[in-house]
C-alpha positions as CSV (number, residue, x, y, z in Angstrom):
1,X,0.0,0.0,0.0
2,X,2.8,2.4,1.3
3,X,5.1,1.9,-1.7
4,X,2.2,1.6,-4.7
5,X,0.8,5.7,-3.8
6,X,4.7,6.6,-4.8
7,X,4.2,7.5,-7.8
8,X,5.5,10.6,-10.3
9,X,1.7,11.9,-10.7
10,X,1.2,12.6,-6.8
11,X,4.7,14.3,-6.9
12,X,4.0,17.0,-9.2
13,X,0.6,17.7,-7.7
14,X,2.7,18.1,-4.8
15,X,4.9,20.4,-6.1
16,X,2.6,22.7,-7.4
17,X,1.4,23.7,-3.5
18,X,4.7,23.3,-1.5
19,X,4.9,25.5,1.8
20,X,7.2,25.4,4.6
21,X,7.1,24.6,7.9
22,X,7.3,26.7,11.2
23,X,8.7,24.2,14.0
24,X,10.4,25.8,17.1
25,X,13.2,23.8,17.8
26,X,16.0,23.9,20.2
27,X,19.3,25.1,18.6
28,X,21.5,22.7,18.1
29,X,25.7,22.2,19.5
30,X,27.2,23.5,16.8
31,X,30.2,25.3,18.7
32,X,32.1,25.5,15.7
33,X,30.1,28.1,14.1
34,X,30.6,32.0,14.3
35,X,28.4,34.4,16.1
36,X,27.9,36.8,13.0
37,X,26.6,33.9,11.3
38,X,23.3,32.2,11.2
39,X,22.9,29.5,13.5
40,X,20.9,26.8,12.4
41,X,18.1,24.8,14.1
42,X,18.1,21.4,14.9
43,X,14.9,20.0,15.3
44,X,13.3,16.5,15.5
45,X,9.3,15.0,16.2
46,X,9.6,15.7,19.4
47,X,9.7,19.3,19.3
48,X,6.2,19.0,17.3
49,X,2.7,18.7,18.1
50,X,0.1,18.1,15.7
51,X,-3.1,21.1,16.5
52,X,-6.5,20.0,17.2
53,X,-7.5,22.3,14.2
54,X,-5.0,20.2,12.0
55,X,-6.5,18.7,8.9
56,X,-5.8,14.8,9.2
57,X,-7.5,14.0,6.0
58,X,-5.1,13.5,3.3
59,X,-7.1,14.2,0.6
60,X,-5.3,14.8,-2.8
61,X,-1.7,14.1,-1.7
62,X,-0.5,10.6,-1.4
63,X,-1.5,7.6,1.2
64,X,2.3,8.1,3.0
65,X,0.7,10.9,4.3
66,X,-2.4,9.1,6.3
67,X,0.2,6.6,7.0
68,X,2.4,9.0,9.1
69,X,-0.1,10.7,10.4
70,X,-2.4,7.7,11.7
71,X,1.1,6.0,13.4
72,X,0.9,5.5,17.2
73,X,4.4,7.4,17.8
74,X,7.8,9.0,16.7
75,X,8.9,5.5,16.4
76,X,6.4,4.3,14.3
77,X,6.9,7.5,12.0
78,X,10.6,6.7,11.5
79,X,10.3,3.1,10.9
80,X,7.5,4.0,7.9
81,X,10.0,6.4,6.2
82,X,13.4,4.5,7.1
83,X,11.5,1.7,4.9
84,X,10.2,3.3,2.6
85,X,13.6,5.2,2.0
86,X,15.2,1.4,2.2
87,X,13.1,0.0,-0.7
88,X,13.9,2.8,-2.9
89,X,17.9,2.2,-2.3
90,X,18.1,5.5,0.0
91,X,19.4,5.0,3.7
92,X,19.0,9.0,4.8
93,X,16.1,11.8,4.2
94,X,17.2,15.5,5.2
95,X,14.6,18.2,5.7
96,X,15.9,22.1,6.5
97,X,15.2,25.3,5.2
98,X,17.6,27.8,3.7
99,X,18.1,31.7,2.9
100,X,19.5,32.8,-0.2
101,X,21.3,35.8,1.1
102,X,24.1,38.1,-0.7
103,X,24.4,35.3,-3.1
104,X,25.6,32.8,-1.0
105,X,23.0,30.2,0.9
106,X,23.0,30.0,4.9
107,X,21.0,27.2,6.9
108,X,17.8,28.5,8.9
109,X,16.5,25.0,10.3
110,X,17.0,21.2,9.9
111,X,15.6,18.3,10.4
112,X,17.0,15.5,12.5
113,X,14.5,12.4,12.6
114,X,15.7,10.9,9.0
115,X,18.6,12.4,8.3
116,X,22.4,10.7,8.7
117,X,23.5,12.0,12.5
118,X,27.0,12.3,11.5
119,X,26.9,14.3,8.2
120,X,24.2,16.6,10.0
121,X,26.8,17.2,12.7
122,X,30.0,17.3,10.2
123,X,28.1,19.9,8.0
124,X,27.3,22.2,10.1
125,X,30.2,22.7,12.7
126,X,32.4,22.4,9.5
127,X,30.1,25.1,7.2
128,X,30.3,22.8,5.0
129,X,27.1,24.7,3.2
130,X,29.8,27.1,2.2
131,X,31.1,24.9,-0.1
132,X,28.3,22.5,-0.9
133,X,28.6,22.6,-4.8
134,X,25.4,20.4,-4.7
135,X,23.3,23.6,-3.8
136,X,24.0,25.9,-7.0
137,X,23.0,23.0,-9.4
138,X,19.5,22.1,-8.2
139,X,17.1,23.7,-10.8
140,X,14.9,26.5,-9.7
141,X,11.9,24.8,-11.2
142,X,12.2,22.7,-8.1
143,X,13.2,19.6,-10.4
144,X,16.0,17.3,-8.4
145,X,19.8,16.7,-8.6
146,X,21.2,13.7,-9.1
147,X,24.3,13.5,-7.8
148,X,27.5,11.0,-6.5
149,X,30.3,11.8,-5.0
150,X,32.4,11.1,-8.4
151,X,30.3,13.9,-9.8
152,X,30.9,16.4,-6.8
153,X,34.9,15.9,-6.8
154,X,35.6,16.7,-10.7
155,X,33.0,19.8,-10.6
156,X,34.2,23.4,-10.8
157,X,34.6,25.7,-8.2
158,X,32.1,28.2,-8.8
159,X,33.6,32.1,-9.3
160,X,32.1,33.1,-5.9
161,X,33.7,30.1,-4.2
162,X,37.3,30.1,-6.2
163,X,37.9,33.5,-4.1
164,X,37.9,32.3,-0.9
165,X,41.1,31.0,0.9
166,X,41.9,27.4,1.0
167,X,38.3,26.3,-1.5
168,X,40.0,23.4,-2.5
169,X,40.9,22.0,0.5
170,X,37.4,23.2,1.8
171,X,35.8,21.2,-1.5
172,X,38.2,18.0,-0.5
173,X,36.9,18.3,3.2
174,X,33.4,18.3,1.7
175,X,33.8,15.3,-0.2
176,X,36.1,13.2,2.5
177,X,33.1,14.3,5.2
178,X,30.9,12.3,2.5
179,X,32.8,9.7,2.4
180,X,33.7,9.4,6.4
181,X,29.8,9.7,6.9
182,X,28.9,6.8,4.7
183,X,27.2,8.8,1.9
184,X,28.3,8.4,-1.9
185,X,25.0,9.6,-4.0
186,X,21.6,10.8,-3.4
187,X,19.4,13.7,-5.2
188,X,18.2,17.0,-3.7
189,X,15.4,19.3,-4.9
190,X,14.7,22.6,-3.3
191,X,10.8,24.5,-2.7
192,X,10.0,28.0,-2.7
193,X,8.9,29.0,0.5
194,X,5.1,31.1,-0.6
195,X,5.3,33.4,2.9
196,X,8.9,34.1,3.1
197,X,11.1,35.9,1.0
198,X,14.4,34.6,-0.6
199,X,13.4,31.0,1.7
200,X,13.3,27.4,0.6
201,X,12.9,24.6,1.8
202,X,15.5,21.8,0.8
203,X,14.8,17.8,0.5
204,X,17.8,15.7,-0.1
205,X,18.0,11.8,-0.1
206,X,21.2,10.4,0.5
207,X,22.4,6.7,-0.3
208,X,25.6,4.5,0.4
209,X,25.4,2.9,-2.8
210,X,28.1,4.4,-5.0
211,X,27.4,6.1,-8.6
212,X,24.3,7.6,-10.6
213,X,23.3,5.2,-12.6
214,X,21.2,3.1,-10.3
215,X,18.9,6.6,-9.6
216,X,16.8,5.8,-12.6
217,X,13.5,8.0,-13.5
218,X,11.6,5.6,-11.5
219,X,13.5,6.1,-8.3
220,X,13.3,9.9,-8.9
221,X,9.8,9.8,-9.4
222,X,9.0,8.0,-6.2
223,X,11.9,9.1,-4.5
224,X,10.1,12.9,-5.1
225,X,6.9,11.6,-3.7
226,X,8.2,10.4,-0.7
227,X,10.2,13.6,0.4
228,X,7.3,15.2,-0.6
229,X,4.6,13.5,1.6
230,X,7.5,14.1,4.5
231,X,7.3,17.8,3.5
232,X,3.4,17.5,3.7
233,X,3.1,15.7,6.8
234,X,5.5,18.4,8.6
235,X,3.4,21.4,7.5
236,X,0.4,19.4,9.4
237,X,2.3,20.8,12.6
238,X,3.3,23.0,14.7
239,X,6.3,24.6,16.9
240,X,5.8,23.5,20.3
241,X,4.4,26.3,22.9
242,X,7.3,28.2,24.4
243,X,7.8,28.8,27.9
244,X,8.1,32.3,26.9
245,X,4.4,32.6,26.5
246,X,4.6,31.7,23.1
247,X,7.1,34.7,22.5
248,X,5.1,37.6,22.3
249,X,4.9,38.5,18.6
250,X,7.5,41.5,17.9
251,X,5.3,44.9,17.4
252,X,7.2,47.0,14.4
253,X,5.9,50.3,12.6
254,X,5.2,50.3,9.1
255,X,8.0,51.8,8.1
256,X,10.0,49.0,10.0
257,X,8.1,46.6,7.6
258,X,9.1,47.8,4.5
259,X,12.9,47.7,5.2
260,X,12.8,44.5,6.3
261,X,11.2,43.3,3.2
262,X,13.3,44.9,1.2
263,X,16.2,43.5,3.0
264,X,14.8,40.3,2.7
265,X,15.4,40.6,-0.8
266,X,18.9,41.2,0.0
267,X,18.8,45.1,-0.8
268,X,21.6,47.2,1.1
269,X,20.6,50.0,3.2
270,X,21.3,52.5,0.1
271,X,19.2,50.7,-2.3
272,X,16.8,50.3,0.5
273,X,17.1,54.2,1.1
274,X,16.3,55.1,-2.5
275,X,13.3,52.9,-3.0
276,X,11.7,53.9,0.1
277,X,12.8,58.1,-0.9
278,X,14.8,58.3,2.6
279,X,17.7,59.4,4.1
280,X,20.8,56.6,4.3
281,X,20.7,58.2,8.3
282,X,16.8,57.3,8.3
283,X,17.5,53.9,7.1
284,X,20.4,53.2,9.6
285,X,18.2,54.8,12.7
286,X,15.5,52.0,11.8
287,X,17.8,48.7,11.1
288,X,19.4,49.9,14.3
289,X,16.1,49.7,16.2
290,X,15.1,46.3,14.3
291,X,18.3,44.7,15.4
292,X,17.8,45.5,19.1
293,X,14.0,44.4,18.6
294,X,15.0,41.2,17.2
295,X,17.9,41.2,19.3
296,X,20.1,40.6,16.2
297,X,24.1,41.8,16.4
298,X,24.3,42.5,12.3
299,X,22.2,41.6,8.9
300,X,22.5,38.2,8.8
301,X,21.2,37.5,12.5
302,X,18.1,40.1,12.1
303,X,17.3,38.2,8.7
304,X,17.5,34.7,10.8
305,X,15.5,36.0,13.6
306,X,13.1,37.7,10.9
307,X,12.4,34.4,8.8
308,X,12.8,32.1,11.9
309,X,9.8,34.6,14.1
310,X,6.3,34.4,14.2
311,X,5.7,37.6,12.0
312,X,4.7,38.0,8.6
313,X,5.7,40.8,7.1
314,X,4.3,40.0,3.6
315,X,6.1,40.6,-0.1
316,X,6.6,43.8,-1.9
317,X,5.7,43.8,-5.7
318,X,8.4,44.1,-8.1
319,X,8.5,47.8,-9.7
Protein backbone atom coordinates (compact mmCIF):
# COMPACT_ATOMS: atom_id res chain seq x y z
CA UNK A 1 0.00 0.00 0.00
CA UNK A 2 2.78 2.42 1.30
CA UNK A 3 5.05 1.87 -1.68
CA UNK A 4 2.22 1.57 -4.67
CA UNK A 5 0.84 5.68 -3.76
CA UNK A 6 4.68 6.57 -4.80
CA UNK A 7 4.18 7.49 -7.83
CA UNK A 8 5.49 10.58 -10.30
CA UNK A 9 1.73 11.88 -10.68
CA UNK A 10 1.24 12.57 -6.76
CA UNK A 11 4.71 14.31 -6.88
CA UNK A 12 3.96 16.98 -9.16
CA UNK A 13 0.58 17.70 -7.67
CA UNK A 14 2.68 18.11 -4.75
CA UNK A 15 4.91 20.35 -6.14
CA UNK A 16 2.56 22.68 -7.37
CA UNK A 17 1.36 23.75 -3.55
CA UNK A 18 4.68 23.34 -1.54
CA UNK A 19 4.86 25.53 1.77
CA UNK A 20 7.23 25.36 4.62
CA UNK A 21 7.07 24.59 7.92
CA UNK A 22 7.35 26.75 11.16
CA UNK A 23 8.67 24.24 13.97
CA UNK A 24 10.36 25.78 17.12
CA UNK A 25 13.19 23.81 17.76
CA UNK A 26 15.97 23.87 20.22
CA UNK A 27 19.35 25.12 18.59
CA UNK A 28 21.53 22.65 18.10
CA UNK A 29 25.75 22.22 19.48
CA UNK A 30 27.17 23.52 16.77
CA UNK A 31 30.17 25.34 18.66
CA UNK A 32 32.15 25.48 15.70
CA UNK A 33 30.07 28.08 14.06
CA UNK A 34 30.63 32.04 14.32
CA UNK A 35 28.39 34.40 16.14
CA UNK A 36 27.92 36.85 12.97
CA UNK A 37 26.58 33.87 11.26
CA UNK A 38 23.31 32.16 11.23
CA UNK A 39 22.85 29.52 13.55
CA UNK A 40 20.92 26.84 12.36
CA UNK A 41 18.12 24.82 14.15
CA UNK A 42 18.06 21.37 14.88
CA UNK A 43 14.88 19.99 15.26
CA UNK A 44 13.35 16.47 15.47
CA UNK A 45 9.28 15.05 16.16
CA UNK A 46 9.61 15.71 19.36
CA UNK A 47 9.69 19.28 19.33
CA UNK A 48 6.19 19.01 17.32
CA UNK A 49 2.67 18.74 18.14
CA UNK A 50 0.10 18.11 15.68
CA UNK A 51 -3.11 21.12 16.47
CA UNK A 52 -6.52 20.03 17.18
CA UNK A 53 -7.45 22.31 14.24
CA UNK A 54 -4.96 20.22 11.96
CA UNK A 55 -6.45 18.71 8.89
CA UNK A 56 -5.82 14.78 9.22
CA UNK A 57 -7.54 14.02 5.99
CA UNK A 58 -5.08 13.48 3.27
CA UNK A 59 -7.07 14.17 0.57
CA UNK A 60 -5.28 14.85 -2.84
CA UNK A 61 -1.75 14.13 -1.68
CA UNK A 62 -0.46 10.56 -1.40
CA UNK A 63 -1.54 7.64 1.18
CA UNK A 64 2.32 8.06 2.98
CA UNK A 65 0.71 10.90 4.34
CA UNK A 66 -2.39 9.14 6.27
CA UNK A 67 0.19 6.56 6.99
CA UNK A 68 2.44 9.00 9.14
CA UNK A 69 -0.07 10.74 10.44
CA UNK A 70 -2.44 7.72 11.69
CA UNK A 71 1.15 5.96 13.40
CA UNK A 72 0.88 5.54 17.20
CA UNK A 73 4.37 7.40 17.83
CA UNK A 74 7.79 9.00 16.66
CA UNK A 75 8.95 5.49 16.44
CA UNK A 76 6.36 4.28 14.26
CA UNK A 77 6.91 7.48 11.98
CA UNK A 78 10.64 6.73 11.47
CA UNK A 79 10.28 3.07 10.87
CA UNK A 80 7.50 3.99 7.87
CA UNK A 81 9.96 6.40 6.23
CA UNK A 82 13.36 4.48 7.07
CA UNK A 83 11.50 1.69 4.92
CA UNK A 84 10.17 3.30 2.62
CA UNK A 85 13.61 5.19 1.95
CA UNK A 86 15.21 1.45 2.25
CA UNK A 87 13.06 -0.03 -0.68
CA UNK A 88 13.94 2.75 -2.93
CA UNK A 89 17.86 2.19 -2.28
CA UNK A 90 18.13 5.46 0.01
CA UNK A 91 19.39 5.03 3.69
CA UNK A 92 18.96 8.96 4.82
CA UNK A 93 16.11 11.77 4.18
CA UNK A 94 17.21 15.53 5.23
CA UNK A 95 14.59 18.21 5.67
CA UNK A 96 15.91 22.10 6.49
CA UNK A 97 15.16 25.28 5.17
CA UNK A 98 17.62 27.81 3.68
CA UNK A 99 18.08 31.73 2.86
CA UNK A 100 19.49 32.83 -0.23
CA UNK A 101 21.32 35.84 1.05
CA UNK A 102 24.14 38.06 -0.67
CA UNK A 103 24.36 35.34 -3.10
CA UNK A 104 25.63 32.76 -0.96
CA UNK A 105 22.97 30.25 0.90
CA UNK A 106 22.95 30.02 4.94
CA UNK A 107 21.00 27.16 6.87
CA UNK A 108 17.83 28.54 8.95
CA UNK A 109 16.54 25.01 10.31
CA UNK A 110 16.96 21.16 9.91
CA UNK A 111 15.58 18.30 10.36
CA UNK A 112 17.04 15.46 12.46
CA UNK A 113 14.46 12.39 12.55
CA UNK A 114 15.66 10.86 9.01
CA UNK A 115 18.55 12.35 8.26
CA UNK A 116 22.35 10.66 8.71
CA UNK A 117 23.53 12.00 12.45
CA UNK A 118 26.96 12.29 11.48
CA UNK A 119 26.91 14.33 8.24
CA UNK A 120 24.22 16.56 10.01
CA UNK A 121 26.81 17.20 12.70
CA UNK A 122 29.99 17.30 10.15
CA UNK A 123 28.09 19.86 7.97
CA UNK A 124 27.27 22.22 10.10
CA UNK A 125 30.22 22.75 12.74
CA UNK A 126 32.40 22.42 9.46
CA UNK A 127 30.06 25.08 7.21
CA UNK A 128 30.27 22.84 4.96
CA UNK A 129 27.13 24.74 3.23
CA UNK A 130 29.79 27.08 2.24
CA UNK A 131 31.12 24.90 -0.15
CA UNK A 132 28.34 22.46 -0.93
CA UNK A 133 28.64 22.63 -4.80
CA UNK A 134 25.44 20.43 -4.72
CA UNK A 135 23.27 23.63 -3.84
CA UNK A 136 23.97 25.92 -7.04
CA UNK A 137 23.04 23.03 -9.40
CA UNK A 138 19.54 22.10 -8.22
CA UNK A 139 17.12 23.71 -10.76
CA UNK A 140 14.91 26.55 -9.70
CA UNK A 141 11.91 24.83 -11.20
CA UNK A 142 12.19 22.69 -8.11
CA UNK A 143 13.22 19.57 -10.42
CA UNK A 144 16.00 17.28 -8.36
CA UNK A 145 19.79 16.66 -8.56
CA UNK A 146 21.18 13.67 -9.11
CA UNK A 147 24.28 13.47 -7.82
CA UNK A 148 27.54 11.02 -6.54
CA UNK A 149 30.31 11.85 -4.96
CA UNK A 150 32.40 11.06 -8.39
CA UNK A 151 30.27 13.88 -9.81
CA UNK A 152 30.87 16.37 -6.84
CA UNK A 153 34.93 15.92 -6.78
CA UNK A 154 35.57 16.68 -10.68
CA UNK A 155 32.99 19.83 -10.63
CA UNK A 156 34.25 23.44 -10.82
CA UNK A 157 34.58 25.75 -8.17
CA UNK A 158 32.14 28.24 -8.79
CA UNK A 159 33.65 32.15 -9.28
CA UNK A 160 32.09 33.07 -5.93
CA UNK A 161 33.68 30.08 -4.23
CA UNK A 162 37.29 30.05 -6.18
CA UNK A 163 37.91 33.54 -4.07
CA UNK A 164 37.91 32.30 -0.87
CA UNK A 165 41.07 30.96 0.92
CA UNK A 166 41.89 27.45 1.00
CA UNK A 167 38.30 26.31 -1.51
CA UNK A 168 39.96 23.40 -2.49
CA UNK A 169 40.87 21.98 0.54
CA UNK A 170 37.42 23.16 1.80
CA UNK A 171 35.76 21.20 -1.47
CA UNK A 172 38.18 17.96 -0.49
CA UNK A 173 36.88 18.26 3.16
CA UNK A 174 33.41 18.34 1.67
CA UNK A 175 33.83 15.27 -0.20
CA UNK A 176 36.15 13.17 2.51
CA UNK A 177 33.14 14.27 5.21
CA UNK A 178 30.88 12.34 2.51
CA UNK A 179 32.77 9.69 2.36
CA UNK A 180 33.69 9.40 6.44
CA UNK A 181 29.77 9.71 6.92
CA UNK A 182 28.89 6.77 4.70
CA UNK A 183 27.16 8.79 1.89
CA UNK A 184 28.35 8.35 -1.89
CA UNK A 185 25.03 9.56 -4.04
CA UNK A 186 21.64 10.80 -3.35
CA UNK A 187 19.38 13.67 -5.16
CA UNK A 188 18.17 17.02 -3.70
CA UNK A 189 15.42 19.27 -4.93
CA UNK A 190 14.70 22.57 -3.27
CA UNK A 191 10.76 24.46 -2.67
CA UNK A 192 10.01 28.03 -2.72
CA UNK A 193 8.89 28.99 0.47
CA UNK A 194 5.14 31.10 -0.64
CA UNK A 195 5.27 33.41 2.92
CA UNK A 196 8.90 34.09 3.07
CA UNK A 197 11.07 35.87 0.97
CA UNK A 198 14.43 34.59 -0.60
CA UNK A 199 13.45 30.96 1.69
CA UNK A 200 13.35 27.44 0.63
CA UNK A 201 12.90 24.57 1.82
CA UNK A 202 15.47 21.83 0.79
CA UNK A 203 14.80 17.75 0.53
CA UNK A 204 17.81 15.68 -0.11
CA UNK A 205 18.03 11.76 -0.09
CA UNK A 206 21.20 10.42 0.50
CA UNK A 207 22.37 6.71 -0.33
CA UNK A 208 25.60 4.50 0.44
CA UNK A 209 25.35 2.86 -2.82
CA UNK A 210 28.07 4.40 -5.00
CA UNK A 211 27.39 6.06 -8.58
CA UNK A 212 24.33 7.58 -10.56
CA UNK A 213 23.26 5.24 -12.58
CA UNK A 214 21.16 3.10 -10.35
CA UNK A 215 18.94 6.63 -9.57
CA UNK A 216 16.80 5.85 -12.62
CA UNK A 217 13.50 8.04 -13.53
CA UNK A 218 11.59 5.55 -11.49
CA UNK A 219 13.54 6.14 -8.27
CA UNK A 220 13.26 9.91 -8.92
CA UNK A 221 9.82 9.80 -9.37
CA UNK A 222 8.98 7.98 -6.19
CA UNK A 223 11.94 9.15 -4.53
CA UNK A 224 10.09 12.88 -5.08
CA UNK A 225 6.94 11.64 -3.67
CA UNK A 226 8.23 10.44 -0.67
CA UNK A 227 10.20 13.55 0.39
CA UNK A 228 7.32 15.21 -0.62
CA UNK A 229 4.62 13.46 1.62
CA UNK A 230 7.46 14.12 4.54
CA UNK A 231 7.28 17.77 3.54
CA UNK A 232 3.43 17.53 3.69
CA UNK A 233 3.13 15.67 6.76
CA UNK A 234 5.46 18.37 8.59
CA UNK A 235 3.39 21.36 7.45
CA UNK A 236 0.42 19.39 9.44
CA UNK A 237 2.33 20.80 12.60
CA UNK A 238 3.28 23.00 14.71
CA UNK A 239 6.26 24.57 16.90
CA UNK A 240 5.81 23.50 20.34
CA UNK A 241 4.37 26.29 22.87
CA UNK A 242 7.31 28.22 24.40
CA UNK A 243 7.84 28.78 27.92
CA UNK A 244 8.06 32.25 26.89
CA UNK A 245 4.36 32.59 26.47
CA UNK A 246 4.58 31.68 23.09
CA UNK A 247 7.15 34.70 22.54
CA UNK A 248 5.06 37.60 22.31
CA UNK A 249 4.94 38.48 18.65
CA UNK A 250 7.48 41.50 17.86
CA UNK A 251 5.31 44.85 17.36
CA UNK A 252 7.20 47.02 14.35
CA UNK A 253 5.92 50.29 12.59
CA UNK A 254 5.16 50.32 9.07
CA UNK A 255 7.98 51.81 8.09
CA UNK A 256 10.04 49.01 10.01
CA UNK A 257 8.10 46.56 7.57
CA UNK A 258 9.09 47.80 4.53
CA UNK A 259 12.92 47.72 5.16
CA UNK A 260 12.79 44.50 6.29
CA UNK A 261 11.21 43.28 3.15
CA UNK A 262 13.31 44.94 1.19
CA UNK A 263 16.22 43.50 3.02
CA UNK A 264 14.85 40.29 2.71
CA UNK A 265 15.35 40.57 -0.76
CA UNK A 266 18.88 41.15 -0.04
CA UNK A 267 18.83 45.08 -0.80
CA UNK A 268 21.60 47.23 1.05
CA UNK A 269 20.59 49.98 3.23
CA UNK A 270 21.28 52.46 0.13
CA UNK A 271 19.19 50.67 -2.34
CA UNK A 272 16.80 50.33 0.52
CA UNK A 273 17.11 54.18 1.09
CA UNK A 274 16.33 55.08 -2.48
CA UNK A 275 13.30 52.89 -2.96
CA UNK A 276 11.68 53.89 0.13
CA UNK A 277 12.83 58.13 -0.93
CA UNK A 278 14.79 58.34 2.56
CA UNK A 279 17.69 59.45 4.14
CA UNK A 280 20.78 56.62 4.34
CA UNK A 281 20.73 58.23 8.35
CA UNK A 282 16.78 57.28 8.34
CA UNK A 283 17.51 53.95 7.12
CA UNK A 284 20.40 53.18 9.59
CA UNK A 285 18.19 54.82 12.71
CA UNK A 286 15.54 52.00 11.82
CA UNK A 287 17.80 48.74 11.11
CA UNK A 288 19.42 49.90 14.31
CA UNK A 289 16.07 49.69 16.21
CA UNK A 290 15.13 46.35 14.31
CA UNK A 291 18.31 44.74 15.38
CA UNK A 292 17.84 45.50 19.12
CA UNK A 293 14.02 44.42 18.57
CA UNK A 294 14.96 41.15 17.19
CA UNK A 295 17.92 41.22 19.34
CA UNK A 296 20.09 40.56 16.16
CA UNK A 297 24.14 41.81 16.37
CA UNK A 298 24.34 42.52 12.29
CA UNK A 299 22.21 41.65 8.91
CA UNK A 300 22.53 38.25 8.85
CA UNK A 301 21.17 37.53 12.55
CA UNK A 302 18.15 40.06 12.13
CA UNK A 303 17.32 38.21 8.70
CA UNK A 304 17.51 34.74 10.76
CA UNK A 305 15.55 35.96 13.56
CA UNK A 306 13.11 37.71 10.91
CA UNK A 307 12.44 34.37 8.79
CA UNK A 308 12.84 32.15 11.92
CA UNK A 309 9.83 34.59 14.08
CA UNK A 310 6.31 34.42 14.20
CA UNK A 311 5.66 37.56 12.05
CA UNK A 312 4.69 37.97 8.59
CA UNK A 313 5.70 40.77 7.07
CA UNK A 314 4.31 39.95 3.59
CA UNK A 315 6.11 40.60 -0.10
CA UNK A 316 6.65 43.77 -1.93
CA UNK A 317 5.68 43.77 -5.72
CA UNK A 318 8.44 44.07 -8.13
CA UNK A 319 8.50 47.85 -9.66
Amino acid sequence: MILGTLVQPAAAALLSDARDPDPAPPPGDLAELPLDGPFPQLYSEEQLYLPQSADLRADGVPGIVGDLLNASGTKECRDLVQAMLNALGFDWLGYGTITFLRGRWWPLSFFTAHANPEWTQRYFSHRLYEIDLRQPGVPASSLPLVWDIEQIEASPLSAATSVTEDAEGRRQRFVDDLRASGIRSGLMFRLASSTQVNQYTVISLQSSEPGRRWITDEVVGQALTLGLSVHEYLLRHSRMPSEASAAARIEISPTQQYILQHLLQGRSDKEIANRLDMSAHTVDYHMRQLRRRFAARNRVQLVNAVQQGDSDFGVLNES
